[in-house]
N, C-alpha and C positions, 0 to 999 in steps of 0.2 A: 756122358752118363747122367742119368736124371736120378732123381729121389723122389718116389710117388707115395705119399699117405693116402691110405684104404683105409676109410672110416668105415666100422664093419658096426652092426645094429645088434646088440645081444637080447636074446631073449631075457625076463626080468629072474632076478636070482642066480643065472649063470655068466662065468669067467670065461675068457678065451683062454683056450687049449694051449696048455702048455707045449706040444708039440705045433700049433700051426702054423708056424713059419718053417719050420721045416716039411711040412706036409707041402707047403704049398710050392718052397722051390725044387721038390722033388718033383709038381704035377706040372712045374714049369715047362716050355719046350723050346727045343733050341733056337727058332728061329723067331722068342720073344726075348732074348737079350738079357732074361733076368740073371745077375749076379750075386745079390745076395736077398735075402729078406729078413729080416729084425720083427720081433712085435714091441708091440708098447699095450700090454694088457688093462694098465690104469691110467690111458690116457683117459682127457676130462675134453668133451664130456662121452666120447665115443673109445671103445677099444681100437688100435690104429695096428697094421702093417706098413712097415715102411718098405717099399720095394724098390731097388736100386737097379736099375736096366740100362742097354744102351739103346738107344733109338736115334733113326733120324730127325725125329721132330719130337715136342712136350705133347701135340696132340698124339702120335701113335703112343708114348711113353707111356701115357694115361691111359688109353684105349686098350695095351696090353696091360697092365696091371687089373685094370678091372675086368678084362675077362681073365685072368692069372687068378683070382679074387672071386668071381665066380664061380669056377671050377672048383676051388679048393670047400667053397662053401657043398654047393653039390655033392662031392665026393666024401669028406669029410665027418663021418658018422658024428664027431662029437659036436659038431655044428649046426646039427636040424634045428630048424625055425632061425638062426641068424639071418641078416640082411647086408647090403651092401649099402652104403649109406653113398660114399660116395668114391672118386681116385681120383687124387689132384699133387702137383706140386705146392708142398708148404710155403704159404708165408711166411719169411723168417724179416725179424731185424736187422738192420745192418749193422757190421761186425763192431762188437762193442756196446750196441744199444741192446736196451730190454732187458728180460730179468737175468741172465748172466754176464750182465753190461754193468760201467761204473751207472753210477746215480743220475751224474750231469754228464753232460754232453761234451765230450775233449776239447771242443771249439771254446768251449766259456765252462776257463776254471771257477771253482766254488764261489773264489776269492771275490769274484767278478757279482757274483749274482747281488740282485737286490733284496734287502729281505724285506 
């Protein structure tokens, strides 16, 4: 299972659609694997779908989510003028680091550091 973020382009002054992650994995089809879809309406600095599928490879993963992401744009009346910016697997931290990670790095306690 992958995790694909869909940086979607809002037109200036409008929100994403309360409903469009549900619009979208209703216009889902069954042989794109999608399982669920999340939004993230205030992510920074693009509104995001996270779409969770299963694919053989990260490139088809991607490939369905933005046409998944397409479609929903298209169809989607409260959507005219948005864009797709782009559908990728997130960069994340490793587990522990970054901003819901400690400060320092578990390898070198505090204790340790130089000031």
């Amino acid at each position: 299972m992958y995790l694909i973020h869909a940086q979607l382009l809002a037109p200036p002054g409008t929100t994403l659609p309360a409903d469009a992650a549900r619009y979208a994995l209703a216009l889902a089809r069954p042989h794109e694997g999608v399982e669920h879809v999340t939004p993230h309406p205030h992510a920074l600095p693009h509104p995001v779908l996270g779409v969770f599928l299963v694919a053989d490879s990260l490139h088809e993963a991607e490939d369905r989510a933005a046409a998944l992401c397409r479609r929903l744009l298209e169809c989607h009346e409260g959507m005219a003028g948005w864009g797709l910016r782009r559908a990728e697997v997130p960069l994340l931290a490793p587990l522990g680091h970054g901003p819901l990670g400690p400060l320092e790095s578990p390898s070198t306690p505090s204790e340790l550091r130089r000031k």
